[in-house]
N, C-alpha and C positions, 0 to 999 in steps of 0.2 A: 447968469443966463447966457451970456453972452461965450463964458468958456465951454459950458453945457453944448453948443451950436457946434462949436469946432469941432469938439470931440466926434460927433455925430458927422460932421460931413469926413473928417479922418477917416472914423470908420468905413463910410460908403464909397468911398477912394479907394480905401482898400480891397473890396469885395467886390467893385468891380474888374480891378486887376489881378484879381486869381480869379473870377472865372472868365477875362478873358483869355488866361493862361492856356486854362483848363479847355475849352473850347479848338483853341491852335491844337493844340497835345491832338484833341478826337479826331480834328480834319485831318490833321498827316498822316495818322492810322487808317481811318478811311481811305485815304487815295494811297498809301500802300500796296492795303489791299486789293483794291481795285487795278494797279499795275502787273500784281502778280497775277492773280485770275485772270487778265488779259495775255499776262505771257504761253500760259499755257502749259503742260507737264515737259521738263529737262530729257532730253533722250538719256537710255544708257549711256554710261561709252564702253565703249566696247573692252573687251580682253585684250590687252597686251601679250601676243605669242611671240617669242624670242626665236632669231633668227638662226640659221645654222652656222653660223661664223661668231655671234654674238654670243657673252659668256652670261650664262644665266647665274642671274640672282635669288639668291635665298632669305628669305626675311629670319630674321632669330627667332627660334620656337623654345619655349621654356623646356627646363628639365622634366621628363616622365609628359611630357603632352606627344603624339602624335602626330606629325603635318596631314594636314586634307589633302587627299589628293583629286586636284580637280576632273571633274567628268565631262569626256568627251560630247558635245553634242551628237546625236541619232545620223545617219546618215552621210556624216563625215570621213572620207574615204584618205583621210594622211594619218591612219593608225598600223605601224611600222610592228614587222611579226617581234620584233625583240620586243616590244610595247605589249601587246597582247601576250607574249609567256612571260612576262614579269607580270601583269597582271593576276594571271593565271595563278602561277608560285603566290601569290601574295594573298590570291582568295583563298587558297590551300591552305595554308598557313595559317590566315583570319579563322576560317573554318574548321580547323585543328585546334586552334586555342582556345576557338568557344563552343567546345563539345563539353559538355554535362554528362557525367555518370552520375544515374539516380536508382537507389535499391530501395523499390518499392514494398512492402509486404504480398506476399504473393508470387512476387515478380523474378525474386532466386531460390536458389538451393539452401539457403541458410535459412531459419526460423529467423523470424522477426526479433528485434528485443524487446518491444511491448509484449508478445506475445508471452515471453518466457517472464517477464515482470510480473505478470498475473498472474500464471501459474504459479509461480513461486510464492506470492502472496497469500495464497488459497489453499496451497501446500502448509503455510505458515498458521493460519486461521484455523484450520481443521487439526494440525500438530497437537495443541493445549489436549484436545478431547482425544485422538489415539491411546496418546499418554495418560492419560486420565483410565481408559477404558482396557490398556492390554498391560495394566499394571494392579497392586492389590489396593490400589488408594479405593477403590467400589466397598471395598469388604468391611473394610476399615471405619471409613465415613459411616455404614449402617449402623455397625453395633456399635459406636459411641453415641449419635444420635438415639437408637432407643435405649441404651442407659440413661439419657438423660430423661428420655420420657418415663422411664421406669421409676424413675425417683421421684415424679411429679414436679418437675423444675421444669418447665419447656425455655427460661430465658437465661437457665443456670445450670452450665457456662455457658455463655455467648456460642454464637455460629461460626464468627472468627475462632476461637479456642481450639473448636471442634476441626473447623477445617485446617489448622494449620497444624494440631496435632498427628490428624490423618496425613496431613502432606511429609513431615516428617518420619513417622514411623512407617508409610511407602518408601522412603528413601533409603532407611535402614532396611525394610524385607529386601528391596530389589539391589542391594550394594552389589552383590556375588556379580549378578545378570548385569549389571551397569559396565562394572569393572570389566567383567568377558569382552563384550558388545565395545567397548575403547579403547582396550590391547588387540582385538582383531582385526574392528575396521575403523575404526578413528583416526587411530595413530598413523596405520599404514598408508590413509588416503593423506592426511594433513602431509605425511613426509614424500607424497609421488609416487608409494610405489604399485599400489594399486588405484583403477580406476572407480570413480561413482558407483556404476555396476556393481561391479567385485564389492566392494564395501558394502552395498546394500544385500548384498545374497551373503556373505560372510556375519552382519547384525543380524540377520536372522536366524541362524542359527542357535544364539542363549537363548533370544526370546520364545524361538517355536519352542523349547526346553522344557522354557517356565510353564506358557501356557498347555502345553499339555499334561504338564504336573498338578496342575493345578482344576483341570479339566474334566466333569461327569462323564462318561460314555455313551449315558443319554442325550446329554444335549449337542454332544457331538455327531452323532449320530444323525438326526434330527437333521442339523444342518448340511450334511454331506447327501443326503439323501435330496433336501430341497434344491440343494446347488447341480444334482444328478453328480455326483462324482462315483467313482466306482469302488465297489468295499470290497473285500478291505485294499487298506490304502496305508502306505508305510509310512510312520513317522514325521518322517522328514520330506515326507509329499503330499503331506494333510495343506491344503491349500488356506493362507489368513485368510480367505474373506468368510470359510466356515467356521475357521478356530475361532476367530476373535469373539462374533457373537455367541457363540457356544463358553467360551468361557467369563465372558459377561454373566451370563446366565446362572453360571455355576458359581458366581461369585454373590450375585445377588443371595441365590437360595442358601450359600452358605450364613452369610451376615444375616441372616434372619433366621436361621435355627439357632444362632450364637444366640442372639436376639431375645429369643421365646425363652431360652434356658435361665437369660439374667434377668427378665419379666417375671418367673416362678415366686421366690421367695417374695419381694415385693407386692404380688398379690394375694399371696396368702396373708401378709400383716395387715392389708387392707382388706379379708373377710375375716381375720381375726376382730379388729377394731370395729367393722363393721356390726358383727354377730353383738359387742358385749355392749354397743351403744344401744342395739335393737333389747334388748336384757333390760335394760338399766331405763330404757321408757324415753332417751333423748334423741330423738325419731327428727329432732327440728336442726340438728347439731350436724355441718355433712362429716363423714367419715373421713375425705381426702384431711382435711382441716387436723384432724386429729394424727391420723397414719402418718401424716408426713414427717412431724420430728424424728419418730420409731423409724422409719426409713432408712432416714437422714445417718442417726445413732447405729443402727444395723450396718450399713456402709463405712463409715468410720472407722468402725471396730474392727470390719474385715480387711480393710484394706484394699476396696472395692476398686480402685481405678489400676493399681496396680496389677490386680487378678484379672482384669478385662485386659487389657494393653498384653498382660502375660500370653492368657488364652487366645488371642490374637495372634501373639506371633509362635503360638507353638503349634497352632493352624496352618502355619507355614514350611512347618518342618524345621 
């Protein structure tokens, strides 16, 4: 019990003397305080102006910093004319080196380069379908497609098949027109010696060729009349924006007379088969079901894809 006591007043011994500590520490801070709020705010002091005999000093300014140069107060009449044209030169100079040239769109003589990024993109976009449309891949794509319908297969052969065989066999119609149209202006432009222009009116010439070899009189017609262009009109000054559609046109009504001709035999085996099921009493049985093997067999034997593909390209000359 008796150690228990000691212990106990040790510790209140001690805790009194830290916060006596503790107490002195806040009164000195307080009257700190209190001395300086009573001093009151330090004046400036003043600038140091170096005298005319007296060698001025320069403090060290790091590399690529600038020195400040101090400003004159307002009103101060010891500003010497060498002072003011050095200042002068030196606004000159400030105001020289922080001129901005900015070419806005609108703002010069050059096109923008967003502007030309568009066009050119849109020129690129629309490409796939020119090509598509002032070439024979139109003719081609028909009459393979309705040979397949002819045969009663609509998923045989695939769409891929079809188009890629089309895209091909335009390769081969248009080689002659390809090959002109790259020995004229391709090559001449790639190597300098003509310009875009030239090139573009030199390409035209295989192609106006093709297309009006290949071109009705009627639907040319048709279109030069809507365009008001004045008839007649020579060859070589039938303007594309009437030929193209015009021989679109002619290309359609062609693939579908090919069309109609390789539909014939095919539908006569299907009112053959049709007549001897309607004979024979099995009215429940459809005919396609039947016709189709005979089709199938009639094709085979003729050598049907070959004589399409043939009569195609001798459609071309």
């Amino acid at each position: 019990m008796r150690d228990r006591a000691q212990v106990h007043h040790v510790a209140r011994r001690r805790l009194r003397v830290t916060a006596a500590v503790v107490g002195a520490c806040i009164a000195g801070a307080l009257l700190f305080g209190a001395s300086a709020a009573a001093a009151g705010p330090t004046a400036p002091t003043p600038p140091l102006t170096p005298t005319p005999n007296s060698p001025t000093v320069q403090s060290p300014v790091p590399n690529g910093i600038n020195p400040i140069t101090p400003i004159s107060p307002v009103g101060s009449s010891s500003t010497s004319k060498s002072g003011s044209s050095s200042d002068s030169s030196s606004s000159d100079s400030s105001d020289t080196n922080a001129s901005v040239s900015l070419n806005l769109p609108g703002t010069s003589g050059k096109g923008s380069n967003s502007v030309v990024i568009i066009l050119l993109l849109t020129v690129i976009s629309i490409a796939p379908s020119l090509l598509v449309l002032c070439t024979s891949f139109t003719r081609i794509v028909i009459v393979l497609s309705l040979t397949r319908n002819a045969l009663g297969l609509p998923s045989a052969p695939p769409q891929q098949v079809i188009v890629g065989l089309s895209i091909f066999l335009t390769l081969f119609v248009m080689g002659p027109t390809l090959t002109q149209m790259k020995s004229e202006a391709l090559d001449p432009l790639m190597k300098g010696d003509i310009t875009t222009a030239q090139a573009y009116e030199k390409a035209q010439v295989p192609l106006r060729e093709f297309l009006m070899k290949h071109t009705r009189q009627g639907e040319l017609k048709m279109f030069l009349d809507a365009s008001k262009t004045k008839t007649p009109v020579a060859r070589d000054k039938v303007p594309l924006v009437a030929l193209v559609p015009a021989f679109v046109l002619s290309e359609l009504k062609s693939g579908f007379i090919i069309g109609f001709v390789i539909f014939i035999p095919f539908l006569i085996i299907d009112l053959v088969v049709s007549a001897v099921l309607m004979g024979l009493g099995m009215m429940m049985l459809p005919p396609s079901f039947i016709s189709l093997p005979f089709k199938l067999l009639l094709f085979i034997m003729l050598d049907g894809w070959m004589l399409v593909v043939g009569t195609l390209l001798k459609s071309y000359g």
